[in-house]
Every structure is written in structure tokens, then in C-alpha cells.
N, C-alpha and C positions, 0 to 999 in steps of 0.2 A: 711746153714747159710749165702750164698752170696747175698741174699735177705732181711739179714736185714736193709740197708741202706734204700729200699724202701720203707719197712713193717712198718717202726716206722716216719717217716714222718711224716703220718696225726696223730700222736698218741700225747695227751696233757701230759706233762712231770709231770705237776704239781698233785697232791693228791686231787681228789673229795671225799665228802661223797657219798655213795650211799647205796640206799634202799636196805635192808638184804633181803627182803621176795623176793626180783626182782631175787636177786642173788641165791637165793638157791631155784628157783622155777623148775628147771629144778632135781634138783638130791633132793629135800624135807629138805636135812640136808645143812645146812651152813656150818659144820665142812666137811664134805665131798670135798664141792665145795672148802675149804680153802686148802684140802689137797691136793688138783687139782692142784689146780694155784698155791702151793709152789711146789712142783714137777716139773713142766713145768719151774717156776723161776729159780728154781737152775736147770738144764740142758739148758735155755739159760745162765744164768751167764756162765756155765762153757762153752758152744759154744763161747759165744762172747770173754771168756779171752784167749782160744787158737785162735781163727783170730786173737786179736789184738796182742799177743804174736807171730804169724805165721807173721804177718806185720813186725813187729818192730824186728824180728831178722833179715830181709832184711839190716837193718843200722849197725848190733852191728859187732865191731870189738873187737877185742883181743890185748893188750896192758898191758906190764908188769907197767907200768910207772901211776901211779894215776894221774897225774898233768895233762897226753893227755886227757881230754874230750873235746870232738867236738860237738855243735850244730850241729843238722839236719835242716834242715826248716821242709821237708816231713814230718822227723818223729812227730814234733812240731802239724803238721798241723792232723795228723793221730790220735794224742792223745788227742787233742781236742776233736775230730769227737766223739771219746769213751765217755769220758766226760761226752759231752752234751745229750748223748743215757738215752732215757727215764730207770728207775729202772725195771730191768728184771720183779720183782712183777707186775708193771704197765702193761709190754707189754705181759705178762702171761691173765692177769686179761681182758686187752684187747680183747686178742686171744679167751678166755674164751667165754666174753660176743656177740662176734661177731658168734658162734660155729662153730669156726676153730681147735677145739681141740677134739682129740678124744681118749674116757677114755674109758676102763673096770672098773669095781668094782668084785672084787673075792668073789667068792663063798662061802660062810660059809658053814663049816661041823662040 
């Protein structure tokens, strides 16, 4: 996951249309390919939320008193970076169509 600062870079944040028969030309079913790239989404969601939780306990202190909270800058500047990271779907769907991802489909018996 130290990689994803690089990986998503050239990646457009924003929601294209794109041609269904493009996408599901590789496995025949759409539903298939859909079921790909949410699998891959949520196992980056939950990579990306321990880094950014693995980061930001770097700052957290322990204080009986509600009133102490402290701005970071770091932490400020770290939570942005998250933010603005394209939607796990997107950089799934990405990985997907560049075929950097790699599936089995199980065996029916």
C-alpha cells in the first residue's frame, strides 16, 4: 500500500461514462467484472483507512481534559492528501482496466 501516493496520480478523480461491452469484454459477464472491482474497492478502502489511521496515530495524544485539542499542521496536511485520493471504486476499476489485477473465478460443482 506504500505505493499508493504514486499509483493514483495519473488517475482522473472525477466519474466517466464508459462502454459496458469494453468492460465486460474480457470475463463475457458485466456482473462478474462488477464483482471484481468491488472486491478490490473494498480491500483498498480498508488498506488505505489503516495507512491513514497508522499515520495519524503518529499525532494522537491522550488527555483527560476535552478543552486540550491541538492542531497539527502534518496531521492537517495528511488528511487532506486522503481526501483528495481518487474513490477506491475509481482506482479498482482503474487497475481493472489497465489488467493489473488478477482474478480466479471458482469452480462450479
Amino acid at each position: 500500500m506504500s505505493d499508493i501516493k504514486s499509483k493514483v496520480q495519473s488517475i482522473d478523480p472525477n466519474v466517466e461514462a464508459r462502454d459496458v461491452r469494453t468492460i465486460a469484454a474480457t470475463t463475457g459477464n458485466i456482473y462478474e467484472v462488477l464483482n471484481i472491482i468491488g472486491k478490490r474497492a473494498t480491500s483498498l478502502s480498508q488498506d488505505i483507512k489503516v495507512e491513514l489511521h497508522g499515520k495519524l496515530e503518529e499525532f494522537a495524544t491522550t488527555s483527560d481534559a476535552i478543552e486540550e485539542i491541538h492542531e497539527n499542521k502534518e496531521q492537517i496536511e495528511i488528511s487532506k492528501f486522503y481526501e483528495r485520493l481518487p474513490n477506491p471504486a475509481i482506482i479498482a476499476f482503474t487497475e481493472y482496466m489497465n489488467g493489473e489485477l488478477e482474478y480466479r473465478l471458482r469452480d462450479e460443482e
